[in-house]
C-alpha positions in Angstrom: 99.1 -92.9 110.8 101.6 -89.7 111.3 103.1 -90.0 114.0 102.4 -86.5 114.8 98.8 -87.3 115.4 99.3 -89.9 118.3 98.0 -88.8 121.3 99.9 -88.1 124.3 97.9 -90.3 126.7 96.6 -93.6 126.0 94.3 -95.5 128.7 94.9 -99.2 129.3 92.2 -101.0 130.1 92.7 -104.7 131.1 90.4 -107.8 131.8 86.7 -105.6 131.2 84.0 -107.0 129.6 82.8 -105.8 126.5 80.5 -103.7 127.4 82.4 -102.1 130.3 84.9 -101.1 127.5 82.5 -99.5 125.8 81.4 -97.7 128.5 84.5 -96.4 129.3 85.3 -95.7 125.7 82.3 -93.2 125.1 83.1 -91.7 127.8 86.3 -90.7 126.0 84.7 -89.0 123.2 85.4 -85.3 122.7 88.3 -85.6 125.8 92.2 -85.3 125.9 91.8 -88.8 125.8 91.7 -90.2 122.7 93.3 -93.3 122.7 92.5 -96.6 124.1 94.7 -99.5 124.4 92.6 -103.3 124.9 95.3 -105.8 126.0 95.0 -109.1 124.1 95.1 -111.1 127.8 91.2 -110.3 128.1 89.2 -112.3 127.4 87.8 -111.2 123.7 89.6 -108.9 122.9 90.2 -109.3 119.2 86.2 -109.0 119.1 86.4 -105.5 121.3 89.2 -103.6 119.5 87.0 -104.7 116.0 83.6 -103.7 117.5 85.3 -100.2 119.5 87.3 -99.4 116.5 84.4 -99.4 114.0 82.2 -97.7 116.3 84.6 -95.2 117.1 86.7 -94.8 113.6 87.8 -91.2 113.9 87.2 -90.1 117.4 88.8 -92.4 119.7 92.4 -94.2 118.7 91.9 -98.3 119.1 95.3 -100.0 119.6 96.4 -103.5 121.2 98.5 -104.0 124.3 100.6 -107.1 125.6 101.3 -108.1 121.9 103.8 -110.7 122.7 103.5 -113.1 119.5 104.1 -112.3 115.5 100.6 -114.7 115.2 99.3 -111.7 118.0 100.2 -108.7 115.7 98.7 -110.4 112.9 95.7 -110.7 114.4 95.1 -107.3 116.3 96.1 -105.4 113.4 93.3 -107.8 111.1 90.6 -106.7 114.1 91.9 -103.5 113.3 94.3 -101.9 115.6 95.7 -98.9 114.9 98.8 -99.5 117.2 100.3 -102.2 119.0 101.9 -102.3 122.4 103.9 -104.9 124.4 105.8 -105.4 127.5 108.3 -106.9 126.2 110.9 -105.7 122.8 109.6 -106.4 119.2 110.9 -108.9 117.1 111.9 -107.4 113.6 109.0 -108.9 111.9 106.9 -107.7 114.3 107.8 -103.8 113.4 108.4 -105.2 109.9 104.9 -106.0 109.9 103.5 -102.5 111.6 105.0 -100.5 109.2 103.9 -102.1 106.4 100.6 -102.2 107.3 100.6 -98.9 108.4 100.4 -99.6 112.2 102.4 -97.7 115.3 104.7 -99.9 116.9 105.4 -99.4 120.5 107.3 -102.2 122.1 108.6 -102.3 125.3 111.8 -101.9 127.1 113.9 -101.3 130.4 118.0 -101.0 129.8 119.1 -97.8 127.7 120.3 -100.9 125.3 116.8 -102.3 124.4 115.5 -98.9 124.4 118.2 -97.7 121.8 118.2 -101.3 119.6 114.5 -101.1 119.7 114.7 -97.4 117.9 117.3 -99.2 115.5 115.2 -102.1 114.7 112.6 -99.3 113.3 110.2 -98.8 116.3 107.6 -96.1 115.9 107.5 -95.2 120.2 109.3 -96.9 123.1 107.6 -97.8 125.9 109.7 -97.9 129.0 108.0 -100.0 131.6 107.6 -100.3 134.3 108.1 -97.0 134.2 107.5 -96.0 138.2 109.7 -97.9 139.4 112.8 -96.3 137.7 111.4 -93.1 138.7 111.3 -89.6 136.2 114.3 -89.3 136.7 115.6 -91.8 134.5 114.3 -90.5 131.3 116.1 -87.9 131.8 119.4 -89.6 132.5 119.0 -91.8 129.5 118.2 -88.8 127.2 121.5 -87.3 128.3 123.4 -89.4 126.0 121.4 -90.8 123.5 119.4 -87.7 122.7 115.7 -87.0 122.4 113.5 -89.8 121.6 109.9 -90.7 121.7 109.1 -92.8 124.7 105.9 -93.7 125.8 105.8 -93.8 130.2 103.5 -97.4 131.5 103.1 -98.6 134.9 102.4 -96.8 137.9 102.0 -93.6 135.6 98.7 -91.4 137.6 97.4 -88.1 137.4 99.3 -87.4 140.3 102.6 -88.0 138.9 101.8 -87.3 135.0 103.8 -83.9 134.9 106.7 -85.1 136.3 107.5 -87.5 133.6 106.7 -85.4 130.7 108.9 -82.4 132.1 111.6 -85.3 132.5 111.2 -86.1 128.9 108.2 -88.3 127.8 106.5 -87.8 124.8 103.5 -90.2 125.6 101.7 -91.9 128.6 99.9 -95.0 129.1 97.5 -95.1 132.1 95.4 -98.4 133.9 94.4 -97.8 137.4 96.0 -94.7 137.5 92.8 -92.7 136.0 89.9 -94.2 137.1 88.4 -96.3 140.3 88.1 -99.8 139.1 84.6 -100.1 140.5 83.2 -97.8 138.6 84.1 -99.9 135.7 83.1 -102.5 137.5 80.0 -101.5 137.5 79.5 -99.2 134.4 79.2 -96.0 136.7 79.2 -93.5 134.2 79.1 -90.4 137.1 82.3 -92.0 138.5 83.9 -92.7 135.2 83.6 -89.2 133.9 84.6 -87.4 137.1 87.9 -89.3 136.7 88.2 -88.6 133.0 87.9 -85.1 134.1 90.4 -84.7 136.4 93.0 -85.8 134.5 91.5 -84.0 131.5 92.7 -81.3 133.2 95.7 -82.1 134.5 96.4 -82.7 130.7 94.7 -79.0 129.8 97.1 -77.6 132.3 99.9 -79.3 131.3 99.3 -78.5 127.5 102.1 -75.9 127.1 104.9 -78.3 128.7 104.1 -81.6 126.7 
């Protein structure tokens, strides 16, 4: 996909059933958020991002998070993930991989080093995590030296705080519990889900000419 068209905030959702995903995900629709990572450490996963991303081809963005494996890539992108996400840096055949089958790569990194050698290596989006605890600040500080680039904000990242770290420089977001009440997923409460989508719908809206 053009990297143009990735959307600024992706939400991140973790150890849900099936059908909890799926709540949450059409929920989504026709929203500022458009993109949903499914981390491959719950349990199915390769069966949700194939069932959400067929379901939703064309409105809502499927991508897998903690990729940490070549044999994981392989896989997510075959369910069909349209990007890939990790805590951790990629391995050259990993972003090898994504770009040949047409797939955003977004590893993760900390140090101005990874983050840089990552960019060389041919990733798509760095994702600096966890991103909180180094504060805005530090994307900014990075950027002072090495110059523009896209990085993706994860962990601790909120609705709250969302501005901050694109005035200081991100080009994406990915948000867990910072968006909605766990509960709600919990318990597929679809008043409680789509009052939180909407607050940070728009936060985003008002944000729109600064991102």
């Amino acid at each position: 996909m053009n990297m143009k068209d990735f959307p600024k905030v992706t939400v991140i959702l973790r150890g849900y059933t099936y059908p909890q995903i799926r709540t949450v995900v059409k929920n989504l629709v026709g929203t500022r958020l458009r993109s949903v990572e499914i981390t491959m450490n719950t349990p199915g996963a390769l069966e949700a991002i194939e069932k959400i991303s067929q379901e939703f081809s064309g409105r809502i963005l499927v991508g897998a998070g903690t990729v940490l494996t070549y044999e994981e890539a392989q896989a997510s992108i075959a369910a069909g993930a349209a990007f890939l996400l990790s805590p951790t840096v990629f391995g050259k055949p990993v972003l090898d991989l994504c770009h040949e089958k047409g797939v955003i790569s977004v590893p993760g990194a900390f140090s101005p080093s990874e983050i840089r050698q990552s960019f060389l290596d041919g990733a798509d989006i760095v994702k600096v995590f966890p991103a909180a605890r180094l504060g805005s600040k530090y994307l900014s500080d990075i950027m002072a030296p090495l110059g523009k680039m896209p990085l993706m904000v994860v962990g601790g990242i909120n609705t709250g705080n969302i501005g901050e770290y694109f005035s200081a420089g991100a080009a994406f977001a990915g948000i867990a519990s910072g968006i909605f009440c766990k509960d709600d997923i919990l318990r597929q409460d679809e008043d409680g889900i789509r009052k939180s989508i909407a607050a940070i719908d728009a936060k985003l809206k008002e944000l729109e000419g600064d991102i």
